[in-house]
C-alpha positions in Angstrom: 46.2 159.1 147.7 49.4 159.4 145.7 50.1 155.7 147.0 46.5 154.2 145.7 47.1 155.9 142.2 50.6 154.4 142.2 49.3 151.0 142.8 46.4 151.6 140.5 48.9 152.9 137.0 50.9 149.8 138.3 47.8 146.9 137.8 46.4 148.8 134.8 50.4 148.3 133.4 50.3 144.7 134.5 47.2 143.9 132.6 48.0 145.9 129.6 51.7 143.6 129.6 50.0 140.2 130.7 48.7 139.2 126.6 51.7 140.7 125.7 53.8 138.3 127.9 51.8 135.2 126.4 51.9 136.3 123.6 56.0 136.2 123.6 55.6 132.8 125.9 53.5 130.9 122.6 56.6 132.4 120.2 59.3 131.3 122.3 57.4 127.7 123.0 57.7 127.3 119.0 61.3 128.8 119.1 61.9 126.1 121.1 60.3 123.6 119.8 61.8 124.4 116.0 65.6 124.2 117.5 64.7 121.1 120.0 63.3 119.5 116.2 67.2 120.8 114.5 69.1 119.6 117.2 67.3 116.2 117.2 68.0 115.8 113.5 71.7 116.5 113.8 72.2 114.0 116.7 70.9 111.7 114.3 73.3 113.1 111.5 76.3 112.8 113.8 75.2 108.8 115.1 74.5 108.3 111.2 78.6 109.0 110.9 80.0 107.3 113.3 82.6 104.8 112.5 80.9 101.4 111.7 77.2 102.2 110.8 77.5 102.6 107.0 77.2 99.1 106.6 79.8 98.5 103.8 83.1 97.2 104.2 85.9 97.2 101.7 89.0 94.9 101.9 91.5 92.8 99.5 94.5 92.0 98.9 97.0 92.7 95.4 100.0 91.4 94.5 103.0 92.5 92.0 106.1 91.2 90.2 108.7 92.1 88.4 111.3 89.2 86.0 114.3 90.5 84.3 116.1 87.7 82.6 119.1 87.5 81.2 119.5 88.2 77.4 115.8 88.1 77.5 112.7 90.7 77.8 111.8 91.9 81.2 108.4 91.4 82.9 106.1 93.3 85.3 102.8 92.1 86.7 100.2 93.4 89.1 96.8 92.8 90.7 94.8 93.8 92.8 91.3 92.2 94.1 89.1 94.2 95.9 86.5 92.7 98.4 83.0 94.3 98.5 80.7 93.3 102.0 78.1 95.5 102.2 75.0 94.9 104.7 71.8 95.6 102.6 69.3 94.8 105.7 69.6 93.2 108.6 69.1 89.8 107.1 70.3 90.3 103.9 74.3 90.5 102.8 76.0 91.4 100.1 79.7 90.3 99.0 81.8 90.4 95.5 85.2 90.3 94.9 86.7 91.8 91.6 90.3 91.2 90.0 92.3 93.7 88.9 95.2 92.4 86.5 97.8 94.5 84.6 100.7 92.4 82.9 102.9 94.7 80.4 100.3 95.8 78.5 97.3 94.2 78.7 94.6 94.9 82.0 92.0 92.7 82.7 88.9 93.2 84.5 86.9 90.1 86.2 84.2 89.5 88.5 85.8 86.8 90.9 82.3 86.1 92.5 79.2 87.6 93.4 76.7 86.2 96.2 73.7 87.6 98.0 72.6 85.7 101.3 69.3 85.7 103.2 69.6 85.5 106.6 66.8 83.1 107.5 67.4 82.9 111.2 68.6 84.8 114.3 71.3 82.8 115.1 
């Protein structure tokens, strides 16, 4: 008898726990689902950051002298020229160079050249 009451108190338990159990099954489903939704987005974040898939580019070259003549006024002169490539879309580029000039006191600013290009073809 002690046995059948036993296994009664147990099934009553188990039913009493079953809603409970799916009830904490649904919350952790959208636990998961939340951090499964975060870790997506920062695998994104960290591909986003890799090296070479910003799409700009930034090169150039400068130069600099220096003149000291004799019995006359010395000179110093420098530039530098910055090259802008940037990839706007897939068919559409981007490219400017500025210059960059300081000779004794005087600096001067200039646009070099500015082009956009549409890529009208795959190849």
């Amino acid at each position: 008898m002690k046995t059948i009451q036993y296994v009664s108190v147990l099934l009553f338990g188990v039913a009493l726990a079953a809603p409970a159990f799916a009830e904490d099954d649904s919350a952790l489903d959208e636990r998961v689902r939340v951090l499964e939704e975060k870790l997506e987005k920062v695998g994104e974040e960290a591909e986003s950051s890799r090296p070479g898939t910003d799409r700009f580019l930034l090169r150039g070259y400068g130069s600099a002298g220096f003149v000291d003549r004799d019995g006359g006024d010395s000179t110093f002169q420098a530039s530098v020229s910055p090259l802008f490539l940037w990839q706007v879309a897939d068919r559409v580029l981007f490219e400017a160079e500025l210059e960059l000039e300081l000779e004794d006191s005087d600096t001067n600013v200039e646009l070099e050249y500015a082009d956009l290009s549409y890529v009208l073809t795959d190849y």
